[in-house]
Each structure stands twice: as structure tokens, then as C-alpha cells.
N, CA, C and O atoms as a Maestro MAE file, in Angstrom:
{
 s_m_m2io_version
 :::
 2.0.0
}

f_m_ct {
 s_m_title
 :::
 protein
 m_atom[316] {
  # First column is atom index #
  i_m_mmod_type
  r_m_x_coord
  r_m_y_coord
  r_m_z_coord
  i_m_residue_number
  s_m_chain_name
  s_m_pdb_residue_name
  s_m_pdb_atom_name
  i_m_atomic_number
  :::
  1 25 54.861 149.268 102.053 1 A "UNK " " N  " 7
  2 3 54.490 150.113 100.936 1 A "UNK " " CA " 6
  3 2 55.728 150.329 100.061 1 A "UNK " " C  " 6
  4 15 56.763 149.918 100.584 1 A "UNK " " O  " 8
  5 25 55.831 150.758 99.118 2 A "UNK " " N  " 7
  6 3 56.505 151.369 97.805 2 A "UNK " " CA " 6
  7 2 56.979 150.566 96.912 2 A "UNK " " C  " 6
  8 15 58.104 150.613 96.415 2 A "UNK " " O  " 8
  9 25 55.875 149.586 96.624 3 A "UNK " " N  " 7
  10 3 55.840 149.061 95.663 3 A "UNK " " CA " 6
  11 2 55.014 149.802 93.996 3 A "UNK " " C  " 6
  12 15 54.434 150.867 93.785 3 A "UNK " " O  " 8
  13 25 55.321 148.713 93.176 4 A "UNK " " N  " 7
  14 3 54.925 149.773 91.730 4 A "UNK " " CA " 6
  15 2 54.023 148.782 91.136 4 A "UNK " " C  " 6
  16 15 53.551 147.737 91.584 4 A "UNK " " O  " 8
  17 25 53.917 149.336 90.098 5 A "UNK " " N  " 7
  18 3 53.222 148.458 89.088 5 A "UNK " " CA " 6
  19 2 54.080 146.793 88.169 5 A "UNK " " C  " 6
  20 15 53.554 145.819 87.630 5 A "UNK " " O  " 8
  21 25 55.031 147.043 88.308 6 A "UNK " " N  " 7
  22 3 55.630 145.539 87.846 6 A "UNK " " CA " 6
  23 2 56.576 145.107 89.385 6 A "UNK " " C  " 6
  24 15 57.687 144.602 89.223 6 A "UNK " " O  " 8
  25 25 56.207 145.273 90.401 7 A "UNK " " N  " 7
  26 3 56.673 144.599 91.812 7 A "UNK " " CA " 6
  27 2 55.863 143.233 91.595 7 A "UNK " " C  " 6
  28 15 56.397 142.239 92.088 7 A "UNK " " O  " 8
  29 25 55.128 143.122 91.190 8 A "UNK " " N  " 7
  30 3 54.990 141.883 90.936 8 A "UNK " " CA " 6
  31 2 55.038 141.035 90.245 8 A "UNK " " C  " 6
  32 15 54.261 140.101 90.047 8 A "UNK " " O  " 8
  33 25 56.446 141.439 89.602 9 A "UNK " " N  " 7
  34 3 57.385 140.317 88.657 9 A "UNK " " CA " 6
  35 2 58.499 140.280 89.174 9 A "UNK " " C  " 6
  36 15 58.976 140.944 90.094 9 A "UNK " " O  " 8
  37 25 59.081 139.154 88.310 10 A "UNK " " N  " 7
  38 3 60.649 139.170 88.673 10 A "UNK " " CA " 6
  39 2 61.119 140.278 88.394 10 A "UNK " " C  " 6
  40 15 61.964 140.383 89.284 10 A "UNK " " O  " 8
  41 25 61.201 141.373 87.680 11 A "UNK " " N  " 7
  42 3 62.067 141.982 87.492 11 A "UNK " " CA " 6
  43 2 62.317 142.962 88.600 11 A "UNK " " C  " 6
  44 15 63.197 143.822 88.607 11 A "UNK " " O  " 8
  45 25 61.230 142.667 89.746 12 A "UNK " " N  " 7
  46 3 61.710 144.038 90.849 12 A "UNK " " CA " 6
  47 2 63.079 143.216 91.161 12 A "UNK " " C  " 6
  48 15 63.977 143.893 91.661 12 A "UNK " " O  " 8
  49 25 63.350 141.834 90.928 13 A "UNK " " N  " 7
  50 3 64.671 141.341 91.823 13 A "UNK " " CA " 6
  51 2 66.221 141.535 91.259 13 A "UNK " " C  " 6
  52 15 67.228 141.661 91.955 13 A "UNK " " O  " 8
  53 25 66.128 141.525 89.580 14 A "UNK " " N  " 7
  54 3 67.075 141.610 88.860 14 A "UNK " " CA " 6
  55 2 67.316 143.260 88.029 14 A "UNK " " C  " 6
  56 15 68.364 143.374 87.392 14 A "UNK " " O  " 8
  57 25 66.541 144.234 88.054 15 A "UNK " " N  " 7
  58 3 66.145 145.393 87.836 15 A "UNK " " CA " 6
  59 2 67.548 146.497 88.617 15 A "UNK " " C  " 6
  60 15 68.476 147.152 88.144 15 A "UNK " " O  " 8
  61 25 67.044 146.225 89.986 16 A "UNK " " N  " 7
  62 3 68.395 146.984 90.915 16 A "UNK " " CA " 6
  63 2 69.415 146.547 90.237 16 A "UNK " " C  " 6
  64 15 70.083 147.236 89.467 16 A "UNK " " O  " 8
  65 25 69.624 145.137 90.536 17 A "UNK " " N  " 7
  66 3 71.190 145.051 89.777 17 A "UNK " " CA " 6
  67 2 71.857 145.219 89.144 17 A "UNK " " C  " 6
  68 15 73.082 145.096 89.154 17 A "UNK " " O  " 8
  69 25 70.821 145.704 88.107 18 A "UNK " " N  " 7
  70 3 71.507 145.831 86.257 18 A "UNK " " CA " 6
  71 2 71.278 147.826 86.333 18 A "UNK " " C  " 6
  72 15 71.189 148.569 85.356 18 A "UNK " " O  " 8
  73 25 71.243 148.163 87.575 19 A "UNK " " N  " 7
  74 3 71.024 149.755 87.722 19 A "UNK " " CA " 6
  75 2 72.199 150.483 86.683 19 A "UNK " " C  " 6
  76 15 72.090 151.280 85.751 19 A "UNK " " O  " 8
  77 25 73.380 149.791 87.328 20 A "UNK " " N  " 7
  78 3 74.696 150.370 86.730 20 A "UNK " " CA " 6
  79 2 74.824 150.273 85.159 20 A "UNK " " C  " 6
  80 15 75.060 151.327 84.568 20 A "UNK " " O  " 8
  81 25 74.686 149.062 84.395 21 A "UNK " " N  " 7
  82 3 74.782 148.888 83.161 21 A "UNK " " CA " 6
  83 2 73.973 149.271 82.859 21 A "UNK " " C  " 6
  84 15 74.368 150.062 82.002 21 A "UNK " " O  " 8
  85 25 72.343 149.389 82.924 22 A "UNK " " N  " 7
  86 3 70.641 149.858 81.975 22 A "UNK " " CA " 6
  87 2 71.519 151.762 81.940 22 A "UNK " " C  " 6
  88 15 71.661 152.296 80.840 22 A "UNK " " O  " 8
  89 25 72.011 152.545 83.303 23 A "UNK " " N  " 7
  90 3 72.308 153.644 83.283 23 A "UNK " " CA " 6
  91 2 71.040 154.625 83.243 23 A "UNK " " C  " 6
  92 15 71.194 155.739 82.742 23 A "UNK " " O  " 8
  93 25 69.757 154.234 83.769 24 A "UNK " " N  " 7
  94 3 68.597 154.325 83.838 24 A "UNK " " CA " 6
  95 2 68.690 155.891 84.138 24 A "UNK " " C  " 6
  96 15 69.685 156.261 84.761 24 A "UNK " " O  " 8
  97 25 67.900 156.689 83.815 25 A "UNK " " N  " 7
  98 3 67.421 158.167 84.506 25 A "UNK " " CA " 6
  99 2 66.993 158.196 85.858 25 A "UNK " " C  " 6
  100 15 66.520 157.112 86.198 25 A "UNK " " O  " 8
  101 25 66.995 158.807 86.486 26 A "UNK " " N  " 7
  102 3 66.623 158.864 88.198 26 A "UNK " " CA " 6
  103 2 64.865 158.830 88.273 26 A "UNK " " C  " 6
  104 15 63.914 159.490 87.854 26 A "UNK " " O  " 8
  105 25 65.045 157.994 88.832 27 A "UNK " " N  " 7
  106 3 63.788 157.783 89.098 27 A "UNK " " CA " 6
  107 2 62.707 156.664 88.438 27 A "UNK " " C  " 6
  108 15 61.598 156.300 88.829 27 A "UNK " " O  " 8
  109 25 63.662 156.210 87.055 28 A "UNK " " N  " 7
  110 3 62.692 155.311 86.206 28 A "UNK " " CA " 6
  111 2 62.803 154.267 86.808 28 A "UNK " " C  " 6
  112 15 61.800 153.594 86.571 28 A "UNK " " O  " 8
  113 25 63.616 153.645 87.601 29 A "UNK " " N  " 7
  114 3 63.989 152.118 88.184 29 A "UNK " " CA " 6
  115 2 62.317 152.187 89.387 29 A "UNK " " C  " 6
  116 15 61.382 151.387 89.347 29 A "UNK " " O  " 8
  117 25 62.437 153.220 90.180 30 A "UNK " " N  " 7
  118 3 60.935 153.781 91.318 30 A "UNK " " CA " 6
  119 2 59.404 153.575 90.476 30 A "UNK " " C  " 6
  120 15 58.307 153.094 90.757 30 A "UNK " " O  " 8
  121 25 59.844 154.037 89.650 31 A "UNK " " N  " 7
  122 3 58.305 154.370 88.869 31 A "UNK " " CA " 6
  123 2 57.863 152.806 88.724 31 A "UNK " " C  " 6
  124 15 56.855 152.373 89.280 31 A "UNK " " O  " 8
  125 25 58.917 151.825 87.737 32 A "UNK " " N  " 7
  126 3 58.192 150.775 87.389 32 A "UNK " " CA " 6
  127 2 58.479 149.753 88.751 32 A "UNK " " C  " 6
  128 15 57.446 149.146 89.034 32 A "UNK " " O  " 8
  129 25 59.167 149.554 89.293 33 A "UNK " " N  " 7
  130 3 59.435 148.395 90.355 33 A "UNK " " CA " 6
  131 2 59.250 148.735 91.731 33 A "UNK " " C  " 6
  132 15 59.296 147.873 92.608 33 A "UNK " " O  " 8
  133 25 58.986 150.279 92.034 34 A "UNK " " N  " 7
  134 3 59.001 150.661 93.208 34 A "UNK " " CA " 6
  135 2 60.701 150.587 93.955 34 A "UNK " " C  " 6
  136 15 61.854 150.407 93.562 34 A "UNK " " O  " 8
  137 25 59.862 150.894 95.457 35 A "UNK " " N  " 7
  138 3 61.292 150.529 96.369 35 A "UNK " " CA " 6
  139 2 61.339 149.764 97.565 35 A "UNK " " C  " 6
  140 15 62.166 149.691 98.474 35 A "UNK " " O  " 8
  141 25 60.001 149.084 97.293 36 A "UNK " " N  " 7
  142 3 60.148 147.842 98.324 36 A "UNK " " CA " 6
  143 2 61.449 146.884 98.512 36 A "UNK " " C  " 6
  144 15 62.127 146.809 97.487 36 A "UNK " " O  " 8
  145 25 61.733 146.440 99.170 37 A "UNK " " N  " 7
  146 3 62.591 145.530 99.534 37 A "UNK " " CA " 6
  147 2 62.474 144.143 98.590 37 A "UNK " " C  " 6
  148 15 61.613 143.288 98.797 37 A "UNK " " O  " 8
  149 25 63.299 144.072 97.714 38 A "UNK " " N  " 7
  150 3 63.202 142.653 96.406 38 A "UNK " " CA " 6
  151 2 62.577 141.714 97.438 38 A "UNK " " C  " 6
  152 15 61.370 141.891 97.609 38 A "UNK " " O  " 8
  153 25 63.070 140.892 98.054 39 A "UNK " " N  " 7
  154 3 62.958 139.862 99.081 39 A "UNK " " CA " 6
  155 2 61.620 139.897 100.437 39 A "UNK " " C  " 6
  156 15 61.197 138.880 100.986 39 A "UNK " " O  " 8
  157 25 61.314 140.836 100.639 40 A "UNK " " N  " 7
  158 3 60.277 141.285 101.459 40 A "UNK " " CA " 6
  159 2 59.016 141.237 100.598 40 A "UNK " " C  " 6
  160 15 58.005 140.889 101.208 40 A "UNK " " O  " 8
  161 25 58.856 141.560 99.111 41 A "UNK " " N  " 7
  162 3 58.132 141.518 98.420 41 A "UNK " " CA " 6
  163 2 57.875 140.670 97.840 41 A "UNK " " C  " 6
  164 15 56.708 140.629 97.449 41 A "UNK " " O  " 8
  165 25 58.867 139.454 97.435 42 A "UNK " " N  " 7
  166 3 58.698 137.709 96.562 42 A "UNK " " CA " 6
  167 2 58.627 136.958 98.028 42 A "UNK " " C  " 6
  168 15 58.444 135.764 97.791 42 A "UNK " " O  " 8
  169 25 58.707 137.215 99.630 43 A "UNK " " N  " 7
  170 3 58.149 136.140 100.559 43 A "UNK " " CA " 6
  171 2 56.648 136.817 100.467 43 A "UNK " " C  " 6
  172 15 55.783 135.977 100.714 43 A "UNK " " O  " 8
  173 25 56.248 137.814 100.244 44 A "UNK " " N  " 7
  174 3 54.559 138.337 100.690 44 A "UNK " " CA " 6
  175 2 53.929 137.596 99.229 44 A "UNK " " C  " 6
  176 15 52.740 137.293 99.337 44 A "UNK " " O  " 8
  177 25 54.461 137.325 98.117 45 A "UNK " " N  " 7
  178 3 53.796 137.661 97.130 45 A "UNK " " CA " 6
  179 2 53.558 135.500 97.292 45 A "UNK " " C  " 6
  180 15 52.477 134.914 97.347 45 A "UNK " " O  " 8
  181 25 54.687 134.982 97.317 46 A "UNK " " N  " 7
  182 3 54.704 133.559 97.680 46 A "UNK " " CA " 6
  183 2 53.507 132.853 98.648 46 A "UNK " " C  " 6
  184 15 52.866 131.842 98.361 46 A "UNK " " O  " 8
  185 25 53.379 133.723 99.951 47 A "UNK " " N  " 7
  186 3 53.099 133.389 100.779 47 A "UNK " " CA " 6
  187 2 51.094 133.888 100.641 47 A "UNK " " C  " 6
  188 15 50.146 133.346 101.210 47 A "UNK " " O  " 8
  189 25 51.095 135.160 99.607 48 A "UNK " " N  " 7
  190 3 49.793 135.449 99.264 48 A "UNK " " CA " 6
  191 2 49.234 134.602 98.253 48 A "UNK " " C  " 6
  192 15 48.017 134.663 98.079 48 A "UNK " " O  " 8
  193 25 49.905 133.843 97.578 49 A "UNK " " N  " 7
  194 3 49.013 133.606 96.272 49 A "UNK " " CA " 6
  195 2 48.596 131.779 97.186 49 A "UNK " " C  " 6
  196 15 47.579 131.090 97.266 49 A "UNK " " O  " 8
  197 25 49.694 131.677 97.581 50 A "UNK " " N  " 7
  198 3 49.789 130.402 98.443 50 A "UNK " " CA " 6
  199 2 48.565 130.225 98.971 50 A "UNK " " C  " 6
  200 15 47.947 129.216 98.635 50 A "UNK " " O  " 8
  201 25 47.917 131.244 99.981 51 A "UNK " " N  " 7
  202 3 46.986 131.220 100.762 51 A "UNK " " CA " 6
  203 2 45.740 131.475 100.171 51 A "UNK " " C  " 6
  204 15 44.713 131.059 100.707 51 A "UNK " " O  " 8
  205 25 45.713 132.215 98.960 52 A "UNK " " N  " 7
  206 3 44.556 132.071 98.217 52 A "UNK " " CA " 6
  207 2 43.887 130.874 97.512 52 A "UNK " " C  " 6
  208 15 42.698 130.584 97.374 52 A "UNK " " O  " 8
  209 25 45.521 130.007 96.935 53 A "UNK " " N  " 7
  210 3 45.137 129.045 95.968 53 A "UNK " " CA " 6
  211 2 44.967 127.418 96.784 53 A "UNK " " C  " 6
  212 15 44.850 126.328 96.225 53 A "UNK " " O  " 8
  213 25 45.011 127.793 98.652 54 A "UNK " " N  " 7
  214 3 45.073 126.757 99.781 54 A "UNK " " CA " 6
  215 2 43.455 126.840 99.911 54 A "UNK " " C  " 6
  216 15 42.679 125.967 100.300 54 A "UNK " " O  " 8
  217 25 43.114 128.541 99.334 55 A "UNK " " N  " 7
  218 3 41.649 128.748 100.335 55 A "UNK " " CA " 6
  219 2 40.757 128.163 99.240 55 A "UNK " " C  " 6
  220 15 39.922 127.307 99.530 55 A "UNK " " O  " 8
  221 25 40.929 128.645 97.872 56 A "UNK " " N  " 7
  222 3 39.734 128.119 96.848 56 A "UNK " " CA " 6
  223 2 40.055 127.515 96.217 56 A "UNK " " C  " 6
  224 15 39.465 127.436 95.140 56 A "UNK " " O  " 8
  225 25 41.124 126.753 96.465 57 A "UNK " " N  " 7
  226 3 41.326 125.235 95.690 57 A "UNK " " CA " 6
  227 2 41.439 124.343 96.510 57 A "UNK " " C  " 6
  228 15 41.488 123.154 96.193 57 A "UNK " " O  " 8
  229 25 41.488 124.702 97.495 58 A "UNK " " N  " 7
  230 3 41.959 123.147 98.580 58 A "UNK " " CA " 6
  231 2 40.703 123.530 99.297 58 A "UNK " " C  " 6
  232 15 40.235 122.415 99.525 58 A "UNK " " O  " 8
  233 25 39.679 124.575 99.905 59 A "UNK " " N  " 7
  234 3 39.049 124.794 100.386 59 A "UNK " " CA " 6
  235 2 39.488 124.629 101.657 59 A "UNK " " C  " 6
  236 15 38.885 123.841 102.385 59 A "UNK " " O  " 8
  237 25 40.670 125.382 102.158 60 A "UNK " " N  " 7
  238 3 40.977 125.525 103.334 60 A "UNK " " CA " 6
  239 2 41.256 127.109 103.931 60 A "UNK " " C  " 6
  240 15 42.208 127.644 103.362 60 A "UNK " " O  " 8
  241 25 40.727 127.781 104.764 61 A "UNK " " N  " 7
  242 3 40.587 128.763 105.070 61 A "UNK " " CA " 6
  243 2 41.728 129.441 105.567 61 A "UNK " " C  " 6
  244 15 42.215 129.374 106.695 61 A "UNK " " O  " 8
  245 25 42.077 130.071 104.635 62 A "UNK " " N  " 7
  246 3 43.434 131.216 105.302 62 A "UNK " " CA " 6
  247 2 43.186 132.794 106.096 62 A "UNK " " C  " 6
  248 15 42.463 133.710 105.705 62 A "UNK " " O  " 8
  249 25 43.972 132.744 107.215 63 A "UNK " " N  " 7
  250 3 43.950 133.509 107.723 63 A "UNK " " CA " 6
  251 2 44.486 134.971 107.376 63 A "UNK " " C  " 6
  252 15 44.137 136.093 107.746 63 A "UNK " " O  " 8
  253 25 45.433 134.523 106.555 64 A "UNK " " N  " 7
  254 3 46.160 135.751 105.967 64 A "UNK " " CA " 6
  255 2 45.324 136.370 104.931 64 A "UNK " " C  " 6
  256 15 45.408 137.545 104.572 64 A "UNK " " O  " 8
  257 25 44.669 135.658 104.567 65 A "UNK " " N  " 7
  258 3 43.463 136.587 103.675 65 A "UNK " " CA " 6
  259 2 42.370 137.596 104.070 65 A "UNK " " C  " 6
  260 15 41.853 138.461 103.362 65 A "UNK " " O  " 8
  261 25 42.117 137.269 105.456 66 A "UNK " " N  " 7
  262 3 41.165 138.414 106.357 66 A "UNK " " CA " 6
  263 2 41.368 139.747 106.636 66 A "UNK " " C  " 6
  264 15 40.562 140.570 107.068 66 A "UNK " " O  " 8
  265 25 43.049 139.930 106.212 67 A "UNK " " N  " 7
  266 3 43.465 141.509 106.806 67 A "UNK " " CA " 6
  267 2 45.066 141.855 106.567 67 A "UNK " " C  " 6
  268 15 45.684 141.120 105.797 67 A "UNK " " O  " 8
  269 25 45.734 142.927 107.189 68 A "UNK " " N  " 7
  270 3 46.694 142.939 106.695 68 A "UNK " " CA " 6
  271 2 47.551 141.817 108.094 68 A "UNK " " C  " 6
  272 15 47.069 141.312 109.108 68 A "UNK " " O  " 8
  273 25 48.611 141.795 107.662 69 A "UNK " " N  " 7
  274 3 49.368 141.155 108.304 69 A "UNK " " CA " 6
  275 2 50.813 141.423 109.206 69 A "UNK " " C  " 6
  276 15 51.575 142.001 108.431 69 A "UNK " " O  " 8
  277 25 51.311 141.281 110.187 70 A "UNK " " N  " 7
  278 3 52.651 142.296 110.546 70 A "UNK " " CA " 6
  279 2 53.350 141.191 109.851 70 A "UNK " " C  " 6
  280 15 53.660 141.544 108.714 70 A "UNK " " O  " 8
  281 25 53.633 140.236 110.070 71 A "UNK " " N  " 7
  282 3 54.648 139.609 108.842 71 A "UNK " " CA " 6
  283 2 55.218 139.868 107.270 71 A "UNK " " C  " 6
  284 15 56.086 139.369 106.554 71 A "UNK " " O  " 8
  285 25 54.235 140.924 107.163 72 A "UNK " " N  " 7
  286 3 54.113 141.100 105.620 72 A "UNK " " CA " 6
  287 2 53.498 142.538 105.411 72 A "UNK " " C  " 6
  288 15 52.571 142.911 104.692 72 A "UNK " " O  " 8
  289 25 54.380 143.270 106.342 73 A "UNK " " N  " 7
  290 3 53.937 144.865 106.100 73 A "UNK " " CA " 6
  291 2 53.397 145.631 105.065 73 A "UNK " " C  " 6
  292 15 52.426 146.388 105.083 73 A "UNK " " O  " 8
  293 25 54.570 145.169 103.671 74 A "UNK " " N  " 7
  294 3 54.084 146.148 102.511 74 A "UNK " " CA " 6
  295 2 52.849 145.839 101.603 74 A "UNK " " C  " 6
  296 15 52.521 146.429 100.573 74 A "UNK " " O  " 8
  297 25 52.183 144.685 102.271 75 A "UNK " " N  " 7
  298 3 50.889 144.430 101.357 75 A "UNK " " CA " 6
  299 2 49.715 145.316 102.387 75 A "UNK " " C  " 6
  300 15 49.471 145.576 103.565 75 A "UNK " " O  " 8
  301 25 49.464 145.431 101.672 76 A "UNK " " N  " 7
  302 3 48.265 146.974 101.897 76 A "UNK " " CA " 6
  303 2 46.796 146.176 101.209 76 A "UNK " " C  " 6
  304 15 46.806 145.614 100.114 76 A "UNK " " O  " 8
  305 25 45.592 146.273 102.104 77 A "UNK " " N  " 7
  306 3 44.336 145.617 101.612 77 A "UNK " " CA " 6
  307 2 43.933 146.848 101.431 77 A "UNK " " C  " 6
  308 15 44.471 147.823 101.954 77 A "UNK " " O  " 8
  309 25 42.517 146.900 100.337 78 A "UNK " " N  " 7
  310 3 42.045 147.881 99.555 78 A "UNK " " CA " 6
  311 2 40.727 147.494 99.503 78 A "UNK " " C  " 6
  312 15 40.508 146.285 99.588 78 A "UNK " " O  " 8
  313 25 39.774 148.270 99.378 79 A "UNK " " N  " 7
  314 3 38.237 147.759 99.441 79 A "UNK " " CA " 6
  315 2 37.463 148.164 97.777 79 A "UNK " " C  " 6
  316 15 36.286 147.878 97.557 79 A "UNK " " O  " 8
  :::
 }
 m_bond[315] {
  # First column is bond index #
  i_m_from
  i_m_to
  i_m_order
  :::
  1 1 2 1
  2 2 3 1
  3 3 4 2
  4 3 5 1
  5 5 6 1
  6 6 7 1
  7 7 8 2
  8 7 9 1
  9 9 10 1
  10 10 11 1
  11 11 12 2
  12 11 13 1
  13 13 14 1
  14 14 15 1
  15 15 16 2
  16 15 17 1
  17 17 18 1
  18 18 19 1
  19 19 20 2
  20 19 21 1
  21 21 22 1
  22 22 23 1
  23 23 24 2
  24 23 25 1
  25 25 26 1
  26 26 27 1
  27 27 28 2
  28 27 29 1
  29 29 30 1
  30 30 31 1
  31 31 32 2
  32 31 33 1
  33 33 34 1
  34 34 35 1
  35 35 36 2
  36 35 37 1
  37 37 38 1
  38 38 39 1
  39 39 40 2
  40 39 41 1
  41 41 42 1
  42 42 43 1
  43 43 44 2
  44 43 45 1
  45 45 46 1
  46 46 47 1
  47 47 48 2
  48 47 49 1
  49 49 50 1
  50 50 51 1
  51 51 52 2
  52 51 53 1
  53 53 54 1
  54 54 55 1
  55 55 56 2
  56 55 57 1
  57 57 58 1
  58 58 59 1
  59 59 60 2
  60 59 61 1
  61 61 62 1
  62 62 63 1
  63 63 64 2
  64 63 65 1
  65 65 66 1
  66 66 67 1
  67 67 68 2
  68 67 69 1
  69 69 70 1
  70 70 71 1
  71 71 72 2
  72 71 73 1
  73 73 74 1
  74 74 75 1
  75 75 76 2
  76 75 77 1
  77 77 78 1
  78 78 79 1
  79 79 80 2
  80 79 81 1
  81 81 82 1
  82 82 83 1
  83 83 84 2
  84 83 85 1
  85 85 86 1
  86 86 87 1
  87 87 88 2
  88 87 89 1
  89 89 90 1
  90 90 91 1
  91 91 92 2
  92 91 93 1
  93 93 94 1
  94 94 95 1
  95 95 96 2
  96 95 97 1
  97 97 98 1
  98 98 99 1
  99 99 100 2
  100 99 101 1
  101 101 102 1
  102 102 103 1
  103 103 104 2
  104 103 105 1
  105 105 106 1
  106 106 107 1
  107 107 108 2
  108 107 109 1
  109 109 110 1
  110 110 111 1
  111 111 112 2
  112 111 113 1
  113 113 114 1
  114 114 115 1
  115 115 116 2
  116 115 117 1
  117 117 118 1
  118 118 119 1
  119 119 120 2
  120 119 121 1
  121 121 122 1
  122 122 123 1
  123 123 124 2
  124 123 125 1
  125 125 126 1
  126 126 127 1
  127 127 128 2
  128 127 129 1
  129 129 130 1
  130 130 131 1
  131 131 132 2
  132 131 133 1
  133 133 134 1
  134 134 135 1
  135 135 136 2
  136 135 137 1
  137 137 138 1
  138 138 139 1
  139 139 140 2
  140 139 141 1
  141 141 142 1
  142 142 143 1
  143 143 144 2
  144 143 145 1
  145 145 146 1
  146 146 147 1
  147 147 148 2
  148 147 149 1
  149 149 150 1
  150 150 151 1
  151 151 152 2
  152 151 153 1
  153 153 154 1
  154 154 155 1
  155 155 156 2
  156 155 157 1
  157 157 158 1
  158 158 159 1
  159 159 160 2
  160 159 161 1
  161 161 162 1
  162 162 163 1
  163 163 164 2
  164 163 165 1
  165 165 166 1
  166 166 167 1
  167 167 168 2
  168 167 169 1
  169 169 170 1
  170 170 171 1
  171 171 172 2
  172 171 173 1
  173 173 174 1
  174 174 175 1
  175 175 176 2
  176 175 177 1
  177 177 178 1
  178 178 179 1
  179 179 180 2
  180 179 181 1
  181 181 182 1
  182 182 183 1
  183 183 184 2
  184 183 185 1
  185 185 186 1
  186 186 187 1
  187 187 188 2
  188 187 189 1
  189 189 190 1
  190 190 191 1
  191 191 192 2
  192 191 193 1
  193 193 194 1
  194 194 195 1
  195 195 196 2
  196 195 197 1
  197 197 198 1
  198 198 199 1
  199 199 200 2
  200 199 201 1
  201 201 202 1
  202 202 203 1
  203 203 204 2
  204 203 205 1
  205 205 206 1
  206 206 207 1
  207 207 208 2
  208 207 209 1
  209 209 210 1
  210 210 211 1
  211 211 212 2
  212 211 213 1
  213 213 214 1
  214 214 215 1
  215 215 216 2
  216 215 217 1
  217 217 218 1
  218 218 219 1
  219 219 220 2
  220 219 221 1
  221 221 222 1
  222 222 223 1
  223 223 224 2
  224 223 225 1
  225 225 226 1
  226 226 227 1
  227 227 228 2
  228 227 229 1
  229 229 230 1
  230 230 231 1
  231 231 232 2
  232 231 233 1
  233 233 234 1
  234 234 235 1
  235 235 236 2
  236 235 237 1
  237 237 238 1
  238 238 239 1
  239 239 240 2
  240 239 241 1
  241 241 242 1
  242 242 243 1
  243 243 244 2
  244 243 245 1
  245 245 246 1
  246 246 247 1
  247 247 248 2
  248 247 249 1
  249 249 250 1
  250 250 251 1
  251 251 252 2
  252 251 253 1
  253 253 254 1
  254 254 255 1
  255 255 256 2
  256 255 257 1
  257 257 258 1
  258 258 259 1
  259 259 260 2
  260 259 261 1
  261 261 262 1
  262 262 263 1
  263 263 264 2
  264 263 265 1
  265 265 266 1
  266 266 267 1
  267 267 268 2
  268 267 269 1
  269 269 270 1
  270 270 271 1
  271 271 272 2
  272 271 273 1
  273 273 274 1
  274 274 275 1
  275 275 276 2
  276 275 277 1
  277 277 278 1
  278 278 279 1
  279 279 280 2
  280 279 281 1
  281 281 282 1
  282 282 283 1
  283 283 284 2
  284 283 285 1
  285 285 286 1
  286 286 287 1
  287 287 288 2
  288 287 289 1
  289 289 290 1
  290 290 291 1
  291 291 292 2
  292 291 293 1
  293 293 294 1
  294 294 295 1
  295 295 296 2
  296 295 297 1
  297 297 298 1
  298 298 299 1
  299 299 300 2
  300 299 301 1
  301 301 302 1
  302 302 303 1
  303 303 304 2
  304 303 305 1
  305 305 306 1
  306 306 307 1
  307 307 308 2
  308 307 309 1
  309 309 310 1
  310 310 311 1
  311 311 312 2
  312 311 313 1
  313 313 314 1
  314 314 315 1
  315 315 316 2
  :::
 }
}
């Protein structure tokens, strides 16, 4: 969990870094990118779209699509 609304762009990866120079207000870096882990979040996001575009384009059935996963904690399924 603590991901945001643009965690699923690049910029959750290059965002932290530029913390010091942007000189951001507390809290605005959380709001838009969250505080997931950069790297924990671009292997789930790789490894999700992967398995979707294996399942209905290749028509091969992924497992990682049935539920959540311990490999990939911060993705959270929603109904």
C-alpha cells in the first residue's frame, strides 16, 4: 500500500530525487506519488500489465491475475 494517484508513472522514480531542488511543501511529494517503494512498485506494475497483456493477447492464463499476490504486496485487488 501507499501508493497515489501518479505511482503509476515514472515520476514516482525520479520525483524523490529532485525532493531537494523542486523544495516541495511537506507532504505534496505523498499526495501525488505516494510512499511506496519506487522499485517495488515499477517490478508489480511490469510484472501486472505483463500478465494481463500474456492473458488477452496471447490467451494464456495468468495466475497473478486471480488475487493478490505475496510477491507483490502493495497491489491491492478491489471489486
Amino acid at each position: 500500500m501507499g501508493g497515489s494517484h501518479f505511482s503509476y508513472t515514472d515520476a514516482q522514480s525520479f520525483v524523490p530525487a529532485l525532493d531537494e531542488r523542486l523544495d516541495l511543501p511537506a507532504g505534496l511529494r505523498e499526495q501525488y506519488v505516494g510512499t511506496v517503494d519506487p522499485g517495488r512498485s515499477t517490478a508489480a506494475q511490469r510484472a501486472y500489465l505483463a500478465a494481463f497483456f500474456d492473458q488477452h493477447l496471447r490467451k494464456r492464463p495468468q495466475d497473478l491475475l486471480d488475487g493478490p499476490s505475496s510477491a507483490h504486496p502493495d497491489v491491492r485487488f478491489v471489486d
